[in-house]
N, C-alpha and C positions, 0 to 999 in steps of 0.2 A: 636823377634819384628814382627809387623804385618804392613801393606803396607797398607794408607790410605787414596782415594779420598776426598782432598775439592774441593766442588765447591762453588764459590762466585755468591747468584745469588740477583738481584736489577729487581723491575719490576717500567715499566714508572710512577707510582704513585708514588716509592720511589724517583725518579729525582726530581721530582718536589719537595721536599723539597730545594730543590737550587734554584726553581722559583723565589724569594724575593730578592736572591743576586746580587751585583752589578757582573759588570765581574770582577772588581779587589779583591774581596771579593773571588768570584769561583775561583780565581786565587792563591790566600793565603792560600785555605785551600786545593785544587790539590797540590800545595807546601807541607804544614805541612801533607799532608796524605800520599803523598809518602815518605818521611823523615821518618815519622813512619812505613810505610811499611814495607820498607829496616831496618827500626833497628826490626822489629817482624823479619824478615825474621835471622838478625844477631842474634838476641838472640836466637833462633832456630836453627839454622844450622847443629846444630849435628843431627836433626831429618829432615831436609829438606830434602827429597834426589832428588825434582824435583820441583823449583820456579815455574812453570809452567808461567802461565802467561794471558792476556785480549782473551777473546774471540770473533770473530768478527759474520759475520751473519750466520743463517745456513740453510741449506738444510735436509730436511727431503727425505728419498730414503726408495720406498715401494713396494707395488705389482702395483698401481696403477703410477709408478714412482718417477718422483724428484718432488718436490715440495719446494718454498718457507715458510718457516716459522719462526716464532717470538718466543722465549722461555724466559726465567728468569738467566739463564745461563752468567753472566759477564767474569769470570775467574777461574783457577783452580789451584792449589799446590798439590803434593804429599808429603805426612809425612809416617815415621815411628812413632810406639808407642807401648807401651805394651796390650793395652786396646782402644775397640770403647770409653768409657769413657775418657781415659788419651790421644786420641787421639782428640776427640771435646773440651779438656777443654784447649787447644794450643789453640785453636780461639778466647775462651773469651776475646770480648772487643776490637778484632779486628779492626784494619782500615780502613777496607770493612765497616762496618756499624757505627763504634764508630765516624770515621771525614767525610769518604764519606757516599754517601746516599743509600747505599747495606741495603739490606732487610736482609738478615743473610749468616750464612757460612755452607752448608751441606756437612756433616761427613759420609763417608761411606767406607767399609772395601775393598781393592779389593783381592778378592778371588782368589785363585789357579784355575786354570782349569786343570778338573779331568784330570788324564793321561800324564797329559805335568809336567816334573819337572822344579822348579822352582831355 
């Protein structure tokens, strides 16, 4: 099996799909999205080996130093899987984007680094 970055990312344009709702409305479906969450995360669990979790703000760090910046970035999960395929098709339909207003779920492999065993 292969170790696999999601990350959940939503940009300010996809928020505003909530724009329209009441607060009790934003409230109902924060409810029925985490409910569904935790049962993606239950029905999974043999492949979850890291819920991860919301990401808050970040800091970019360079030659030029730290800097404040703004990314697409909301939250992240680690999976196992046989395949970058069988590994993104766990997200299908996901709660990130299917109840809340997340733009999609990006799928990436993480890779051994050369020399170090894993």
């Amino acid at each position: 099996m292969k170790t696999f970055l999601a990350v959940y990312v939503g940009t300010p344009a996809s928020m505003s799909k909530w724009d329209g709702l009441t607060d009790e409305q934003k409230l109902e479906r924060q409810k029925s999205g985490i409910a569904a969450w935790h049962a993606w995360v239950e029905s999974h669990k043999d492949v979850v080996t890291e819920m991860g979790g919301p990401l808050g703000k970040t800091k970019s760090v360079g030659p030029s130093g730290i800097a404040d910046i703004r990314n697409a970035m909301s939250g992240f999960t680690i999976v196992k899987a046989e395949s970058h395929e069988a590994a993104a098709k766990l997200f299908e339909n996901h709660p990130h984007f299917s109840i809340f207003p997340g733009d999609a779920v990006e799928v990436m492999e993480i890779m051994p680094v050369p020399g170090v065993p894993r």
